[in-house]
LUMVOVEX-217488 format. One record per atom (N, C-alpha, C, O, CB): residue in one letter; x, y, z. Coordinates in steps of 0.05 Angstrom, whole numbers, padded with zeros to 5 digits, always signed. Each point is the difference from the previous one (the first is absolute). Glycine has a CB too. Example, Ala and Ser with C-alpha at 12.3 -4.5 7.8 and 13.67 -1.06 7.14 Angstrom:
2
A+00264-00114+00156 A-00018+00024+00000 A+00018+00024+00000 A+00021+00000+00013 A-00059-00023+00012 S+00031+00044-00039 S+00016+00024+00001 S-00015+00022+00014 S+00010+00022+00004 S+00014-00035-00047 
REM end
This chain:
114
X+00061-00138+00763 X+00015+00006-00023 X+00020+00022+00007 X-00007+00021+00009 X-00031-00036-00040 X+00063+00007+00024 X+00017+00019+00001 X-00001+00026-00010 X-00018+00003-00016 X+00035-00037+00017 X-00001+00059+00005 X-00013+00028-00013 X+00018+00000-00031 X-00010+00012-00019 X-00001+00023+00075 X+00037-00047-00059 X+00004-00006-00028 X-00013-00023-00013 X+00004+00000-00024 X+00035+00018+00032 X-00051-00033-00002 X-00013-00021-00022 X-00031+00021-00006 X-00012+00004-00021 X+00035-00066+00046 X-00026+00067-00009 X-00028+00012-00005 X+00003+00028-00023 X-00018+00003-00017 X+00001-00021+00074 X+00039+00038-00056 X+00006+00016-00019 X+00015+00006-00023 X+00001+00017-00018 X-00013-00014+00049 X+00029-00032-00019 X+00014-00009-00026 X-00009-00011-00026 X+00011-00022-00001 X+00013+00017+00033 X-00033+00008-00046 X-00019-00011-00019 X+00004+00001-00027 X-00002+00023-00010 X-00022-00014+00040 X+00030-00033-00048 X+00000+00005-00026 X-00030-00015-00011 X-00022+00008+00008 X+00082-00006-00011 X-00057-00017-00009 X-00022-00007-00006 X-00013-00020+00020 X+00015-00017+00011 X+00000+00028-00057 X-00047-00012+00054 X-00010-00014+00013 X-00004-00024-00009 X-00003-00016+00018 X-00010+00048-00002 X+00012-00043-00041 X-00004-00023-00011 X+00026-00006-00010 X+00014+00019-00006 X-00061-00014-00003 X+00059-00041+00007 X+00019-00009-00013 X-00009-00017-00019 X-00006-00024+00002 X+00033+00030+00033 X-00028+00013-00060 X-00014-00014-00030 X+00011+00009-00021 X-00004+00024-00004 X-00039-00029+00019 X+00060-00010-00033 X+00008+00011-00029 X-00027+00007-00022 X-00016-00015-00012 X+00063-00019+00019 X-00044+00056-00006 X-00023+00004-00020 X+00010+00015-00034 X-00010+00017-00015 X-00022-00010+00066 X+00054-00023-00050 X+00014+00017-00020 X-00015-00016-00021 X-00020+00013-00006 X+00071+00004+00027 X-00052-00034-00032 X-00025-00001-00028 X-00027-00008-00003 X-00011-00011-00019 X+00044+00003+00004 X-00044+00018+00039 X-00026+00003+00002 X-00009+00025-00017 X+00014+00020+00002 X-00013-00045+00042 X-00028+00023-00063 X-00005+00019-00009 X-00021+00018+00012 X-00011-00007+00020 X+00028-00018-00052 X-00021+00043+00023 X-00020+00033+00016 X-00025-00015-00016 X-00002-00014-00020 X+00037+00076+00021 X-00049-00052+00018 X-00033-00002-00019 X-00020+00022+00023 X+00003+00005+00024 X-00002-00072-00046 X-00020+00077+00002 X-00009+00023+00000 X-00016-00012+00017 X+00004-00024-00002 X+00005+00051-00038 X-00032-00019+00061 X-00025-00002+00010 X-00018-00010-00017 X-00012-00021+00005 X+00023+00054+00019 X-00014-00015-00050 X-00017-00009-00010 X+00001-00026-00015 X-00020-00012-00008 X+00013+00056+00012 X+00033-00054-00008 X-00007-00021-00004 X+00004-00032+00015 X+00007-00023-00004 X-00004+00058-00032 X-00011-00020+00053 X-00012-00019+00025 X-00028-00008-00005 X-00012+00016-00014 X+00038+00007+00049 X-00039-00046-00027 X-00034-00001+00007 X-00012+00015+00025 X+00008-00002+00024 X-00006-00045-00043 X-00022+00064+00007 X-00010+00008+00026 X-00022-00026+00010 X-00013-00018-00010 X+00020+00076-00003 X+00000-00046+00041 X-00015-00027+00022 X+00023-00022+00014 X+00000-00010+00022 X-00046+00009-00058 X+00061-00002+00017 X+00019-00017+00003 X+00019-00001+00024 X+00009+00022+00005 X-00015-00018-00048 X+00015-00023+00059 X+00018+00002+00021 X+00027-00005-00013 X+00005-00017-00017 X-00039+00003+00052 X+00052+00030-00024 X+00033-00008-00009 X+00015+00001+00030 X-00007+00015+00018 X+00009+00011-00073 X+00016-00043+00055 X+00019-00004+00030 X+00020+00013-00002 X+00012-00006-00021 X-00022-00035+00032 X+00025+00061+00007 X+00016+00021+00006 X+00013-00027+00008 X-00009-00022+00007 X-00011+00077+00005 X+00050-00041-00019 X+00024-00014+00001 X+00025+00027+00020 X+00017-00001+00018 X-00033-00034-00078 X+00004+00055+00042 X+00017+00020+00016 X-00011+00027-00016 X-00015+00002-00019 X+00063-00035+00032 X-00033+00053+00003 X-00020+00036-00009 X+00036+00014+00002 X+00018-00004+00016 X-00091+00012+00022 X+00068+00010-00063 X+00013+00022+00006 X-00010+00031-00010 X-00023+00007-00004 X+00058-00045+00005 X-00008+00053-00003 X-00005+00025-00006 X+00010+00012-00016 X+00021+00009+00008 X-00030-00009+00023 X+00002+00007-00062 X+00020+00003-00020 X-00001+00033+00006 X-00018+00015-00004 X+00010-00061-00036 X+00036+00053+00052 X+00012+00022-00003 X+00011+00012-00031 X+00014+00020+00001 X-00006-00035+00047 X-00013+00007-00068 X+00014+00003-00022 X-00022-00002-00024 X+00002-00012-00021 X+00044-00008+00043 X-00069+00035-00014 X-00018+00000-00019 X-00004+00025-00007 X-00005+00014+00021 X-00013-00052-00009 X+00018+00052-00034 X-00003+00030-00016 X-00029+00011+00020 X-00002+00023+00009 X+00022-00038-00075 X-00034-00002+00070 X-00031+00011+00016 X+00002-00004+00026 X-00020+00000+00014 X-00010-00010-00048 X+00054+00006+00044 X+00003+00003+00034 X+00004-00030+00013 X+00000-00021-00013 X-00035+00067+00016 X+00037-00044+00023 X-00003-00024+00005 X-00021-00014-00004 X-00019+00011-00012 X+00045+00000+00036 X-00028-00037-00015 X-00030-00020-00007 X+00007-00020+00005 X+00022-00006-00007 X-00042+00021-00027 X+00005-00032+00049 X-00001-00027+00015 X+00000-00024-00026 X-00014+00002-00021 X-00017+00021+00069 X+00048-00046-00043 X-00006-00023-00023 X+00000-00023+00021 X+00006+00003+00024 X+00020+00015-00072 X-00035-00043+00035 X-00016-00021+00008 X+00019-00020-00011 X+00006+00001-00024 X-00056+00019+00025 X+00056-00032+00010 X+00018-00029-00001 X-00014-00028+00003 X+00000-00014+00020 X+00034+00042+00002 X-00049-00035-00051 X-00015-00018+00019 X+00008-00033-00016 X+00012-00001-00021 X-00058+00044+00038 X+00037-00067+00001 X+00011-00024-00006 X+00008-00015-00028 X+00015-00019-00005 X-00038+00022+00045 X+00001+00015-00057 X+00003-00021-00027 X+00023+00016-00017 X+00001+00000-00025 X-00058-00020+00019 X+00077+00034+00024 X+00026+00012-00013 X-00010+00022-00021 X+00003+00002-00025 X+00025-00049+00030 X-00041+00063+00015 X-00017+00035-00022 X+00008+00021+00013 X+00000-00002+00025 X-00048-00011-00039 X+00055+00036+00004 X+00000+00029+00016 X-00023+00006-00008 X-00006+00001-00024 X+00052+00016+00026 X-00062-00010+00020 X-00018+00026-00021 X-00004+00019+00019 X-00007-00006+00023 X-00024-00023-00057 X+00036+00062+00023 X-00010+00027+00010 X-00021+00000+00015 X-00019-00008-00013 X+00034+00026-00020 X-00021-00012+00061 X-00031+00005+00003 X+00004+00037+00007 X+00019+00015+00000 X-00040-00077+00024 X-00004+00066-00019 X-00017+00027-00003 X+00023+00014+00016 X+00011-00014+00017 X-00069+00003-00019 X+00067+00038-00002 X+00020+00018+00011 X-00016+00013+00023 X+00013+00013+00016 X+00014-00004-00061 X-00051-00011+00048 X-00020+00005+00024 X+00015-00023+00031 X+00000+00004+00025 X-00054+00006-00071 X+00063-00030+00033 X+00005-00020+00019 X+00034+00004+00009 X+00017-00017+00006 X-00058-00018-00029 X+00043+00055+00021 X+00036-00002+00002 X+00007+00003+00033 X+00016-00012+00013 X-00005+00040-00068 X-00027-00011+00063 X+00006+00008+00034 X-00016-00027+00009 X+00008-00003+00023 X-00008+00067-00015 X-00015-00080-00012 X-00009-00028+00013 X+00024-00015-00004 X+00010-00012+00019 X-00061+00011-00028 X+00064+00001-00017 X+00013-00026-00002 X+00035+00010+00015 X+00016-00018+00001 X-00052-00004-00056 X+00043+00044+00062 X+00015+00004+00007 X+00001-00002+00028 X+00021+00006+00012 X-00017+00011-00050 X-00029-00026+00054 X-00007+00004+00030 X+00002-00034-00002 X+00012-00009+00020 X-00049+00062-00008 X+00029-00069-00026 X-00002-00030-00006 X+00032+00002+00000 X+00011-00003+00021 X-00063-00012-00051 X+00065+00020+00012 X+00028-00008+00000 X+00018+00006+00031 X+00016-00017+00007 X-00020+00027-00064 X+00001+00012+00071 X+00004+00009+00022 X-00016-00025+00024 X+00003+00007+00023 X+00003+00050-00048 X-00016-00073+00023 X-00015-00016+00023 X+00013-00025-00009 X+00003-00009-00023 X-00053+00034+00033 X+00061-00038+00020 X+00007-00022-00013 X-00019-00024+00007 X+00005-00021-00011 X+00041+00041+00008 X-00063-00019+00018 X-00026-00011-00001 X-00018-00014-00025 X-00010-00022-00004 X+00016+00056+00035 X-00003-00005-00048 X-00012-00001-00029 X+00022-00020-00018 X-00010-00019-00012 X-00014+00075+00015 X+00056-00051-00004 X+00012-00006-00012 X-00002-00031+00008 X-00009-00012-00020 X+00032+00059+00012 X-00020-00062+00023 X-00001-00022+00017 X-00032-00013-00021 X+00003-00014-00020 X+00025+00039+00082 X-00053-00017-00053 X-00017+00002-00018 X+00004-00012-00024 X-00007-00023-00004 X+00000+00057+00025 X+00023-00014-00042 X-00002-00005-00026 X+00019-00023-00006 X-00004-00016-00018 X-00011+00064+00009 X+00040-00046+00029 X+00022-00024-00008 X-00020-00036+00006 X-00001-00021-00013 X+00059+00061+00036 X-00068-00033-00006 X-00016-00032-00001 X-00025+00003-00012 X-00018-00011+00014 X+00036-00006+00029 X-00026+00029-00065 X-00018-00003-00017 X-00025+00005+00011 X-00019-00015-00006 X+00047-00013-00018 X-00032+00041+00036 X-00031+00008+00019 X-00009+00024-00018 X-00022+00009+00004 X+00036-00020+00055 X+00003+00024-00080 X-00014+00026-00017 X-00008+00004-00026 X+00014-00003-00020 X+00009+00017+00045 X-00039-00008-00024 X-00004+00000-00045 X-00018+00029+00009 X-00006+00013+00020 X-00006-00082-00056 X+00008+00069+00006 X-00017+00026-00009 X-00020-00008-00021 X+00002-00017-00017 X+00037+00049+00025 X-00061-00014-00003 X-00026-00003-00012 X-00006+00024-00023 X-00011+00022+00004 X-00004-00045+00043 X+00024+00013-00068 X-00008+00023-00022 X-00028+00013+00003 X-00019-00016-00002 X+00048-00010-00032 X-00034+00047+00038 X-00031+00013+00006 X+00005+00021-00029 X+00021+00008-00011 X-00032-00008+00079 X-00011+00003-00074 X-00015+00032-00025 X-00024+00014+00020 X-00015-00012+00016 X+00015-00017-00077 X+00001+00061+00053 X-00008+00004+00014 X-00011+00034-00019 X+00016+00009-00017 X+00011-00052+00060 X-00041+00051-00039 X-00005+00021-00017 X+00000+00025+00017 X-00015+00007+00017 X-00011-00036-00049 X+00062+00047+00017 X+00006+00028+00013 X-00022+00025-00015 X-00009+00000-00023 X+00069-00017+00030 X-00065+00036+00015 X-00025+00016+00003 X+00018+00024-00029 X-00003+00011-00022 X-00024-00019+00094 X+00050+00002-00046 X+00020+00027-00014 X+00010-00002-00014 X+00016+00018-00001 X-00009-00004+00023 X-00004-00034-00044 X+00007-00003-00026 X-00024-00009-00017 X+00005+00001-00025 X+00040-00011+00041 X-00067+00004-00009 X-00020-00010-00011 X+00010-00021-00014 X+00000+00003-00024 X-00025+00034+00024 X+00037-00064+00014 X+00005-00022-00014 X+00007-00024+00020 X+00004+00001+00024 X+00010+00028-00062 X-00013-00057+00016 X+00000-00010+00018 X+00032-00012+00006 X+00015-00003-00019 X-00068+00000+00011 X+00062-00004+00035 X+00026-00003+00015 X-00001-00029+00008 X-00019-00015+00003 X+00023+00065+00015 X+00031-00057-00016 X+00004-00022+00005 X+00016+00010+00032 X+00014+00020+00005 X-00014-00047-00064 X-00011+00003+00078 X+00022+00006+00024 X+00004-00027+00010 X-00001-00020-00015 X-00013+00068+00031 X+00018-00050+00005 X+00018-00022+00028 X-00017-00005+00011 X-00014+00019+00004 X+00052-00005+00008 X-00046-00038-00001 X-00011-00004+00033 X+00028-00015+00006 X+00018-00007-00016 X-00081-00001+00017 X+00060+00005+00023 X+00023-00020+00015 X-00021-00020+00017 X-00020+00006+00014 X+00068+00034-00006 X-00035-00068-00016 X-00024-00021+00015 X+00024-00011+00018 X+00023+00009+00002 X-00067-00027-00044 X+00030-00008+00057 X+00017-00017+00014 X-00006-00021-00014 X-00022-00002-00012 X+00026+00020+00055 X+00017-00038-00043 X+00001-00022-00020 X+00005-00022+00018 X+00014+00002+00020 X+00004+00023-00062 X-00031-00049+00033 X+00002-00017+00022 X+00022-00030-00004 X+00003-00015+00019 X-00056+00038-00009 
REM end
């Protein structure tokens, strides 16, 4: 790979997602598998950056701001990106009960999809 294709970079995925709607985590099923289509990084959120989820049935949804330096190391590999464009990626809604909030939490697994 060339040293400009490799740093030149706008978006890693080529997908109109202009009327796809946001949906929260929570209202996702937990347990449930969903197929990554594509990941980004919303720079333009009042609470900082935070990783979102692009996935096939035409959904954004937020995941955990804990995941933002993973999903930005995923967008940086093009291995991973390669990955998600031929449909080898989804995510696994998990709950999980935080000590330090005394409650219970929604997060990510990342599976391979076959």
């Amino acid at each position: 790979m060339s040293f400009a294709s490799k740093h030149n970079k706008g978006s890693r995925f080529e997908i109109n997602i202009e009327n796809w709607e946001f949906r929260r985590l929570s209202d996702l099923e937990v347990g449930s598998i969903y197929q990554i289509c594509g990941l980004y990084i919303n720079t333009k959120s009042k609470f900082g950056d935070h990783p979102v989820a692009m996935c096939t049935e035409e959904f954004l949804v937020d995941l955990p701001q804990n995941m933002t330096e993973e999903v930005k190391k995923i967008i940086a590999d093009d291995d991973d990106i390669s990955d998600i464009v031929e449909g080898k990626v989804g995510m696994k809604v998990t709950q999980y009960h935080s000590d330090k909030y005394n409650r219970d939490c929604l997060g990510v697994q990342w599976v391979d999809v076959k």
